[in-house]
Steps between C-alpha positions, in 0.01 A plus 500: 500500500503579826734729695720391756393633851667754698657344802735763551239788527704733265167661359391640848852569651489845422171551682577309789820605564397875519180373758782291696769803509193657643426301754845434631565883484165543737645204726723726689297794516507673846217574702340847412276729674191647367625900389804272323288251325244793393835724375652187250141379395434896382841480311526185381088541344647866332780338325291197403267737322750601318569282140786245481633202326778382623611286844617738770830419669464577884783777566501640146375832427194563280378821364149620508372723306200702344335555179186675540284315732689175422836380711730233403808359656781482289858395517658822349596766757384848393866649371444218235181668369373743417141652666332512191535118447513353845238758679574686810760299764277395836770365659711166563329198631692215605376120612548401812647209636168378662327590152310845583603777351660878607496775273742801542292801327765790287568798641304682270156273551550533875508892452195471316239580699238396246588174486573448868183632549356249265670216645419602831145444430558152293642440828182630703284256259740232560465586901081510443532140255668356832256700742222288326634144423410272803864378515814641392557192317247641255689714332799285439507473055411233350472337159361763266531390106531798381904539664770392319646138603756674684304794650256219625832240615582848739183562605465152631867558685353765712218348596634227615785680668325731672224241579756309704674775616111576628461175677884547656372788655183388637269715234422283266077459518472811644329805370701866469366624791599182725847469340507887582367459851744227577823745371302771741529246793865401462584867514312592770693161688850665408400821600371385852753515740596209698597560923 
C-alpha cells in the first residue's frame, strides 16, 4: 500500500521554518563595521560552544553556565539552582533581533581575573584565527554535525546575519586587515578637518 504524499510539507515545516525565521531575521540587519562584526562573531561562537536543546526566542534571557570544562545554556536562572547542579553562573546571554548573540558576564565572573584572563586570550586566538583566514567571511560557522539541531539552526543565523550585515557595510570579501584598514580610513576622514 502506498502512502499518500505530502503536499502540505508538514514533515519538514519545523526545519524550514527555523532556516526561514532566519533568514527574514538577517533581512533587516544593519550595516556593521569590522571591530562590531569581530565583537558579535566572538560572542555569538562562545555561546554556541556552549550545549543546548531547545529554540532560542530573540529577546529572552538564557543562562550560561559551567561545569568543569563543559558550558551549557539553560533556561533556569541561577536563584533556581543550586551551584552544585547547574555549575558556576557565566552570565546571561540573550538573542538578538538580527540573530547574533550578546552575553552579559555576572558580577562575580567579571571580577575573576582568571577567567577574564582566560577569555581574553580565547579572544586573542579568535583575533589570530581571523589574522590568518584570507577573508573574514572565513570564519563565519557553519554546519558542523556534531551541534545540536538547534545550536547548528543559530549558528547558521549569525552567519548569515552578519554576512549581510558584512556586505551592507562594504566588508564582505575582504580580509581582517582590509576590513580593519577601511574602519582606519573612515576615522582618519572624520577626524580631518574640513575649511
Amino acid at each position: 500500500m502506498n502512502k499518500p504524499v505530502n503536499t502540505d510539507g508538514k514533515g519538514q515545516t519545523p526545519v524550514l521554518a527555523i532556516l526561514n525565521e532566519s533568514t527574514r531575521a538577517a533581512a533587516a540587519v544593519p550595516a556593521k563595521q569590522i571591530d562590531q562584526v569581530t565583537t558579535e562573531l566572538f560572542t555569538s561562537l562562545f555561546v554556541l560552544e556552549s550545549e543546548f536543546a531547545f529554540k532560542p526566542v530573540p529577546g529572552k534571557p538564557y543562562y550560561l553556565y559551567q561545569q568543569d570544562t563543559r558550558f551549557w545554556l539553560g533556561l533556569t536562572a541561577p536563584d533556581m539552582l543550586a551551584e552544585r547542579v547547574a555549575g558556576r553562573f557565566i552570565g546571561t546571554a540573550t538573542l538578538q533581533p538580527d540573530l547574533t548573540w550578546t552575553l552579559a558576564l555576572a558580577e562575580a565572573v567579571a571580577a575573576d581575573s582568571r577567567f577574564t584572563d582566560w577569555l581574553a586570550d580565547k579572544r586573542a586566538a579568535f583575533e589570530q584565527r581571523l589574522g590568518a583566514a584570507e577573508t573574514v567571511d572565513e570564519v563565519l560557522p557553519v554546519y558542523e554535525s556534531r551541534l545540536s539541531f538547534y545550536r547548528r539552526a543559530s549558528a547558521f543565523g549569525v552567519a548569515h546575519s552578519l554576512s549581510r550585515s558584512m556586505s551592507a557595510a562594504g566588508i564582505s570579501g575582504l580580509s581582517y586587515d582590509e576590513a580593519r584598514g577601511l574602519l582606519a580610513d573612515a576615522s582618519e576622514d572624520t577626524d580631518t578637518p574640513t575649511g
